[in-house]
C-alpha positions in Angstrom: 18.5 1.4 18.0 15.1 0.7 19.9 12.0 -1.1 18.5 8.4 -0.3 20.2 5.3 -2.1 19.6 1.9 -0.6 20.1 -1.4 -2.7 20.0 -4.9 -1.5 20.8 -8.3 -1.8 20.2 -10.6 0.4 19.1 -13.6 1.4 21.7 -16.3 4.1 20.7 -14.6 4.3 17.3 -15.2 2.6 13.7 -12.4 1.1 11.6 -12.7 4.8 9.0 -12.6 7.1 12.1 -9.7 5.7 13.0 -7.6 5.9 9.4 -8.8 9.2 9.0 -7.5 10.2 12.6 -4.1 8.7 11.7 -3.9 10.7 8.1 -4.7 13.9 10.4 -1.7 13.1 13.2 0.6 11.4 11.5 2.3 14.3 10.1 3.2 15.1 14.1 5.4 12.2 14.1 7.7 13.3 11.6 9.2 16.0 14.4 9.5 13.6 17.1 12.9 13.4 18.2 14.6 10.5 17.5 11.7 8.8 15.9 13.2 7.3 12.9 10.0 6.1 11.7 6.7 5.0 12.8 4.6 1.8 10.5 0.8 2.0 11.3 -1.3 -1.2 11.8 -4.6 -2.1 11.1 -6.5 -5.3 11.5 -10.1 -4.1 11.1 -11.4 -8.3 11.1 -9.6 -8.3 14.7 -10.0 -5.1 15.7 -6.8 -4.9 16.5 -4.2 -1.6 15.6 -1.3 0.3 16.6 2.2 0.7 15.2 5.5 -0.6 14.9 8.0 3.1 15.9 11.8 3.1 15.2 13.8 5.0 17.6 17.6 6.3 17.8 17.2 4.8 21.1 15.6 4.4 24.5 15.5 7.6 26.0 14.2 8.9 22.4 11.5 6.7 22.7 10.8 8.0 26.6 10.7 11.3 25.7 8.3 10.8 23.4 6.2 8.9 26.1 6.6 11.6 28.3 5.5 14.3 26.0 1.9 15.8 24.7 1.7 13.4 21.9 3.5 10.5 23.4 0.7 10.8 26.8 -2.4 11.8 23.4 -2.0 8.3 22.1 -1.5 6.1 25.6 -4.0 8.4 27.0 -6.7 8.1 24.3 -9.7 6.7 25.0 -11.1 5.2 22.0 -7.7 3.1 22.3 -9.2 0.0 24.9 -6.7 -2.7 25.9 -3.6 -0.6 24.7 0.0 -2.6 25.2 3.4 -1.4 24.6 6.4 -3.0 24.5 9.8 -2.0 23.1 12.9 -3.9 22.3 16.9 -3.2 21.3 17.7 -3.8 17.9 20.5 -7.1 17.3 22.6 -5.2 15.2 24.5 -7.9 14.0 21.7 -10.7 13.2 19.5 -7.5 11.6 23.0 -7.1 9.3 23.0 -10.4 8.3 19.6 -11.1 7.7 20.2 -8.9 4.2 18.1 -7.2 2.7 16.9 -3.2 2.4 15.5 -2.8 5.5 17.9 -4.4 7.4 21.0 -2.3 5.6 18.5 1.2 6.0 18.5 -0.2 9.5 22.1 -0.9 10.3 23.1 2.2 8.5 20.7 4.6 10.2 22.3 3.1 13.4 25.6 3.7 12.2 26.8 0.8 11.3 28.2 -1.1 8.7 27.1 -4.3 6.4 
């Protein structure tokens, strides 16, 4: 499993424009391949957003870059400053850490608490 974490800030865009963008387009990320899920951040005080996506794995995650929505977000230019950086999942300290998202986690990668 593969963990990617997006952080921009907004430029030309207020703190509403943006929630109401993302309650347009999220519905397109639940047909991304491989996305398992995708948690949307907002620090309006900071301006600070982006979003925490949960991928099968790596090359899930590149495809996605690589395609029409993937290039729409990194691409987008009310999004100044944009970083992305993505990670592998520790199964085994995620496991043991308890709790329900760590056992949707581990199950959804197959493996067992």
């Amino acid at each position: 499993m593969h963990v990617q974490i997006v952080n921009f800030n907004l430029k030309d865009m207020t703190d509403a424009e943006f929630r109401s963008m993302a309650n347009e387009v999220a519905p397109a990320f639940a047909s991304v391949p491989g996305l398992l899920g995708k948690i949307w951040l907002a620090d309006a005080s900071k301006n600070t957003y982006g979003g925490v996506y949960i991928w099968q794995d790596a090359a899930a995650m590149q495809a996605y870059l690589a395609s029409d929505l993937g290039k729409g977000v990194t691409g987008n230019p009310s999004f100044a400053n944009l970083t992305s950086s993505d990670f592998e999942m520790l199964s085994g300290p995620t496991a043991g850490s308890g709790g329900p998202v760590a056992a949707s986690l581990t199950a959804t990668a197959g493996l067992a608490l």
